[in-house]
C-alpha positions in Angstrom: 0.0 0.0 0.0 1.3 3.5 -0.8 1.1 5.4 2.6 0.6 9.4 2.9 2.8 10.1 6.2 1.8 13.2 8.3 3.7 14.6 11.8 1.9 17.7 13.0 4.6 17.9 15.6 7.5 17.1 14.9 8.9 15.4 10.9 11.0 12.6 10.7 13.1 14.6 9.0 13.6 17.6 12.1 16.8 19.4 12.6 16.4 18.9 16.4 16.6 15.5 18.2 13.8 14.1 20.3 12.0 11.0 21.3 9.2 11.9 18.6 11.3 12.5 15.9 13.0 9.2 16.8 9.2 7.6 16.9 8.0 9.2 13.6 11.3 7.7 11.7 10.3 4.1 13.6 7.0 4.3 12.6 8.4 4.4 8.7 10.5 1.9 9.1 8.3 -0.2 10.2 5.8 0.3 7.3 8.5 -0.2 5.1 9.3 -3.6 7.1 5.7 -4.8 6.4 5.9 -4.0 2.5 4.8 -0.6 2.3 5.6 2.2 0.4 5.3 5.5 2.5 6.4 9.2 2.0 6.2 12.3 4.1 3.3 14.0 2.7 3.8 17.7 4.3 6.2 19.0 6.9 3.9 21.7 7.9 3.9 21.9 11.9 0.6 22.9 13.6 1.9 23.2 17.2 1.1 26.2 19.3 2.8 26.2 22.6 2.0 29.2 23.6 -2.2 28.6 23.6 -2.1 31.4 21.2 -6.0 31.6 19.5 -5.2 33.7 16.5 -2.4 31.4 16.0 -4.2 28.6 16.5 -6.6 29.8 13.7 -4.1 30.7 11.4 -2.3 27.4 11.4 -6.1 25.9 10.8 -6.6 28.0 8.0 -3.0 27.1 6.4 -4.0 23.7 7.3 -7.1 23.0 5.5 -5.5 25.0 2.6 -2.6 23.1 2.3 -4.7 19.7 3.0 -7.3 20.8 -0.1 -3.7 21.5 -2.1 -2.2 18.3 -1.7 -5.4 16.5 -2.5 -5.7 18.2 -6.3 -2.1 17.2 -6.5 -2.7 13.5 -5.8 -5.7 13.8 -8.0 -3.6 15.0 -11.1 -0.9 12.2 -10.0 -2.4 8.8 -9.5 0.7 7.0 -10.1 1.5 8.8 -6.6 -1.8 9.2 -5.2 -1.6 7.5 -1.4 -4.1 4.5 -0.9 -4.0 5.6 2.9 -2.6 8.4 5.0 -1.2 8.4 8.5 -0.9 11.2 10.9 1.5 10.7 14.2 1.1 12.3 17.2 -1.9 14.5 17.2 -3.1 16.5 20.4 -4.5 20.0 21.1 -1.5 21.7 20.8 -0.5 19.9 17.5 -4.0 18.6 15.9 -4.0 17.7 12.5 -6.1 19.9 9.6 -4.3 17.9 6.6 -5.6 14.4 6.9 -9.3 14.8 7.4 -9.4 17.2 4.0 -6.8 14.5 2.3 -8.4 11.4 3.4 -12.2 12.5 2.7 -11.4 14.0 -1.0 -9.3 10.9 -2.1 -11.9 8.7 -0.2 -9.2 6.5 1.8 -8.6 5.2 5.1 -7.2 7.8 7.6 -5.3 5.7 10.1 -4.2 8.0 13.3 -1.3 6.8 15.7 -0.4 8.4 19.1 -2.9 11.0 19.8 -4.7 11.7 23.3 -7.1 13.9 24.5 -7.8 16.6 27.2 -11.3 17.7 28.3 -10.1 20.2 30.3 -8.7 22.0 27.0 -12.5 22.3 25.7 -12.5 25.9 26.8 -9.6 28.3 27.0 -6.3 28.9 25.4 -6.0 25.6 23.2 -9.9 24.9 22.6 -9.6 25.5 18.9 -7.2 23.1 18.5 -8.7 21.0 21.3 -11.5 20.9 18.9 -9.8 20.3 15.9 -7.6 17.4 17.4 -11.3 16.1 18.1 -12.2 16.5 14.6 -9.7 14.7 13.2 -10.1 11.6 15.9 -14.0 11.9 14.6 -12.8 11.2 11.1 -10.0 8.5 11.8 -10.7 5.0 10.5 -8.1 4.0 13.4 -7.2 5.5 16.3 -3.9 3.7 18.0 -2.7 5.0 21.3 0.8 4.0 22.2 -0.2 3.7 26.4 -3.1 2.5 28.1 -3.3 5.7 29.9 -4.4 7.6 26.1 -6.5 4.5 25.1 -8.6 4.6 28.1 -9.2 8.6 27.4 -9.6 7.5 23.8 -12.0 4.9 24.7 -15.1 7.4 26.1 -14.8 9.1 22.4 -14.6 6.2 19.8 -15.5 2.5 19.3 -13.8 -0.6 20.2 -13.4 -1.3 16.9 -12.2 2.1 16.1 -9.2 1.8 18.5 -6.5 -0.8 19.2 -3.3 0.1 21.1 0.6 0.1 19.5 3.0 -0.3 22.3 6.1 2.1 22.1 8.7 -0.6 20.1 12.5 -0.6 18.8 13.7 -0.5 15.2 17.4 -1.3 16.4 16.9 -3.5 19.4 19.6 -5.9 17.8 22.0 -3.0 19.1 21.3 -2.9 22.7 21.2 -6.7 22.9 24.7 -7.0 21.1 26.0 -4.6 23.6 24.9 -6.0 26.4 26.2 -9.6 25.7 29.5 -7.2 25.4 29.2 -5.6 28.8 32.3 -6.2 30.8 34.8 -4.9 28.1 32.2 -1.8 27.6 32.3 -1.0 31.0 35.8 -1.7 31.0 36.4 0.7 27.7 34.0 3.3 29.5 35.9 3.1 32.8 39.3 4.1 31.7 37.6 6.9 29.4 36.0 8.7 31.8 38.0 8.0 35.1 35.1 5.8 36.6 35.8 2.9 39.7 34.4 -0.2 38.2 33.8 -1.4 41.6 31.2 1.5 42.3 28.1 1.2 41.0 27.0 3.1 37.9 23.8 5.1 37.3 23.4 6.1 34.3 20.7 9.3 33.0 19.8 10.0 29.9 17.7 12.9 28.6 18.3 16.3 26.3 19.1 19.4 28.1 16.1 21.5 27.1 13.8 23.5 29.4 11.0 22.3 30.9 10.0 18.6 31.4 13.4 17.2 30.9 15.0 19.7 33.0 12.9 19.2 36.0 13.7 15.4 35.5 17.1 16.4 35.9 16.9 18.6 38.9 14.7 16.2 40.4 17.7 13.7 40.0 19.6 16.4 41.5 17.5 16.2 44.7 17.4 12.6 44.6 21.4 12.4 45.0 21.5 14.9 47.8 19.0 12.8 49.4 20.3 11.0 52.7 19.4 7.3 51.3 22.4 8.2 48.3 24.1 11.5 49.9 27.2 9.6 51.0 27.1 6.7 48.6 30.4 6.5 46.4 28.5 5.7 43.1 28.9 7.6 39.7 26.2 9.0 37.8 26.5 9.2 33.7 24.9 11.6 32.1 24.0 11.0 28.0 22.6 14.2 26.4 23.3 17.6 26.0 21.3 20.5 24.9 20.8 24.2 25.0 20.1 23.6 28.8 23.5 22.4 29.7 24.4 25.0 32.1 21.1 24.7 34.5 21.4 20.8 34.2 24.9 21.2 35.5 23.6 23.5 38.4 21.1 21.4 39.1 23.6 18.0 39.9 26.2 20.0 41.2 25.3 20.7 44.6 25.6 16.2 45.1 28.1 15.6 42.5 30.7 15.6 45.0 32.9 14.0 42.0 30.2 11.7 41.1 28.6 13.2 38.2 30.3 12.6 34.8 28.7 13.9 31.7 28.9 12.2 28.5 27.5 14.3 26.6 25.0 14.2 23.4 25.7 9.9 22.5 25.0 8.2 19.0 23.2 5.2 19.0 26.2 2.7 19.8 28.0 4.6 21.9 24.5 5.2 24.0 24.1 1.4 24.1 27.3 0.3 25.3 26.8 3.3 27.9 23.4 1.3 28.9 25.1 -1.9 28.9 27.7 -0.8 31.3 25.7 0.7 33.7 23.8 -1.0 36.5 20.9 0.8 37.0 18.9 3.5 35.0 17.8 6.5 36.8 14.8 9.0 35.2 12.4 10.8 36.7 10.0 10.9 33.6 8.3 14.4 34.6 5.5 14.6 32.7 7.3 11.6 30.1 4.8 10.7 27.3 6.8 7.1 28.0 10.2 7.5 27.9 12.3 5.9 24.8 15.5 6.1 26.7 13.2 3.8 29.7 12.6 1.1 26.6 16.4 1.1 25.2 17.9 0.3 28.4 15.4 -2.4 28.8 16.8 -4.0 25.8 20.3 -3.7 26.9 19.0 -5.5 29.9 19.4 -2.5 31.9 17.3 -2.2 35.1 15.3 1.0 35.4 13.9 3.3 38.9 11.5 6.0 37.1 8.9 8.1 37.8 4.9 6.9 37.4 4.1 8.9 35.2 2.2 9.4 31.7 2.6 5.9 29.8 5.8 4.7 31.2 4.2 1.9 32.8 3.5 0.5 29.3 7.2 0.6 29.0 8.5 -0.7 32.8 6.5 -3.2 34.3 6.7 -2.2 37.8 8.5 -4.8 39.9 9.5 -7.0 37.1 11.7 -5.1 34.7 12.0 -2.0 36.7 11.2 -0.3 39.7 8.5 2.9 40.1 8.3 5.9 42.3 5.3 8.5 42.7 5.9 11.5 40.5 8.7 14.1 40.7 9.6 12.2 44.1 13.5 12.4 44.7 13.4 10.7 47.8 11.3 8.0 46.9 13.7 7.4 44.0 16.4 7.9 46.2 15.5 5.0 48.4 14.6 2.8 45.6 17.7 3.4 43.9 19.7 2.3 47.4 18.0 -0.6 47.2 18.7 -1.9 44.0 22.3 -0.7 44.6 22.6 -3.3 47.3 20.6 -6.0 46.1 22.4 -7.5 43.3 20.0 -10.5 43.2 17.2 -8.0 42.8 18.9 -6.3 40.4 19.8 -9.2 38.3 16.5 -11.2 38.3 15.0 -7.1 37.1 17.5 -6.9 34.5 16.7 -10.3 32.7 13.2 -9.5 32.8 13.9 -6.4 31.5 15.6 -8.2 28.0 13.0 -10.5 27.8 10.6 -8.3 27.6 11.9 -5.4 25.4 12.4 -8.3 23.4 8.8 -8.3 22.4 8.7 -4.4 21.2 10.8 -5.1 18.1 10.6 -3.8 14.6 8.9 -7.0 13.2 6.6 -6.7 15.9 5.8 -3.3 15.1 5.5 -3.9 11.5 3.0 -7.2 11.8 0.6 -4.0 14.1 0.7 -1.7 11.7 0.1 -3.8 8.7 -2.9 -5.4 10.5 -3.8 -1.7 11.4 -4.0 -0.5 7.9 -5.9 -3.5 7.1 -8.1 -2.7 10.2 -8.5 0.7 8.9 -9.6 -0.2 5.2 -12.4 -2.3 6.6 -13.4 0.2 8.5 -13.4 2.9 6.0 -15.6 0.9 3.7 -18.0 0.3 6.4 -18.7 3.6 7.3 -19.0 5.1 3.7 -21.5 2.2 3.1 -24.8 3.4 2.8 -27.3 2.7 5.4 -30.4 1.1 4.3 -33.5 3.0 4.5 -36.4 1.7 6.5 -38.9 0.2 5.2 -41.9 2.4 5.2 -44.9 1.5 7.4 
């Protein structure tokens, strides 16, 4: 099937790195795993941050122009003319105008992945995109959340048959599970680079250095090594990421660091998973984390995690089994669950199996078999609701 790609927020193709640009590219290589053909139909971003109105009608009037655009195009090019379209990661501040207006003049399925919604944006800064991002979920064939915590929210708005869920998943899992059956000469490689005690045990965080959600994960980690449960511990903390945010992340450790914080900086794919491999446990707050890639990588490198509860990371750690979970935004509670994982290795090591097995499941094949079936899904459904309805027989 030829496949229409659309990313209100954020295009596979972004200068800037994050966990939905990352996602988006995924998502393609996954469709192109099952056998189809997809392209990026329009980079045009809809997000308004700000909960600007007039911006917010703007970008819908740009929208729906550029959606009515594209469909003519398609219709003068059938050799290129989409037999579905797909829009990723669609919410108030990001809905999508394009699809609807493509979808409904081409008459094809309209498949939506990753989208949520907030009631309590029906009125007030973001309602006219709160109401557009309900539009478009109104018009979707398929609507797959990637957490339960979306598809539950989802679920008071659509059908059963109009939703299934697509569990956050890994096009290069093969990378973290090669690294970790390499761990003791990464760790050893890693411990003469960067001065670190092999004997100590490593935490290792991982996030960009960008205001807001990720830098209150980090100062939250800040808190939670000043906390008495790890205050006098003599462990090292890694830090993968950098970011325009540097210099408050580095405030916010330095108070504990006490010579235990050692920053790795921004790390491509390889280096980040013999990073995981080496380490012994991963530490993230997850403020306000849609679900936390970085929680699902070190899975796969068999890497315990302590997080946050928060937003869909429990679709990623299983509490208990491949990780452990603290209440929201609570250093001390981290703190002490940390310590505990620190000194018990058996604990640790019965976490981090569990933790391989099951990232083992979120692979690219995986993803690719849900998304074919989803298109499929999404066709059916498309043709049943553009069937007409018989009329009633008159009395």
């Amino acid at each position: 099937m030829r496949v229409a790609l659309y990313c209100p927020l954020k295009h596979p193709d972004h200068p800037v790195p994050s966990g939905d640009r990352r996602m988006a590219r995924q998502i393609m290589a996954a469709l192109r795993h099952a056998g189809h053909e997809t392209e990026v139909a329009c980079r045009f971003g809809s997000r308004d941050g700000r909960g600007d109105p007039d911006r917010q009608a703007r970008i819908a009037r740009i929208g729906t122009a550029l959606g009515q655009m594209l469909a003519r195009r398609y219709m003068r090019r059938p050799a290129a003319r989409p037999e579905g379209w797909i829009t990723y990661h669609l919410y108030h501040k990001a809905p999508d105008h394009l699809g609807p207006v493509v979808a409904a003049a081409l008459d094809i399925p309209y498949l939506v992945i990753e989208a949520s919604d907030a009631p309590k944006r029906a009125t007030g800064p973001w309602q006219t995109g709160f109401h557009a991002a309900r539009h478009a979920l109104a018009a979707a064939d398929l609507v797959m959340p990637m957490t339960r915590l979306d598809a539950v929210c989802l679920g008071r708005l659509l059908p059963a048959d109009r939703l299934r869920l697509l569990p956050p998943f890994l096009d290069d899992i093969g990378l973290f599970q090669t690294a970790r059956a390499d761990r003791d000469r990464a760790r050893a490689r890693l411990a003469a680079a960067a001065g670190l005690d092999p004997a100590r045990p490593w935490l290792l965080a991982v996030g960009m250095m960008r205001a807001g959600d990720k830098l209150d994960s980090y100062r939250v980690i800040g808190r939670m090594l000043a906390d008495p449960a790890l205050a006098a511990t003599p462990l090292h903390l890694l830090v993968a990421g950098d970011g325009p945010a540097r210099a408050e992340v580095t405030a916010a450790l330095e108070p504990a660091a006490a010579g235990r914080v050692h920053f790795l900086g921004a790390l491509a794919p390889a280096p980040l998973a013999a990073a995981m491999a080496a380490s012994d446990i991963l530490v993230w707050p997850a403020v306000r984390e849609a679900y936390g890639m970085a929680l699902l990588e070190a899975q796969a490198a068999a890497l315990p995690v302590v997080a946050g509860r928060t937003g869909g990371v429990p679709d990623v750690v299983d509490d208990r089994v491949t990780g452990l979970l603290a209440p929201p935004e609570d250093a001390a509670a981290l703190a002490a669950l940390t310590r505990r994982l620190i000194d018990d290795r058996e604990t640790r090591a019965r976490l981090a199996a569990a933790a391989g097995r099951r990232a083992a499941g979120r692979d690219l094949a995986a993803a690719a078999a849900a998304l074919d079936d989803a298109l499929a899904a999404a066709a059916r459904n498309h043709a049943a609701r553009r069937a007409p309805r018989p009329m009633e027989e008159t009395r």
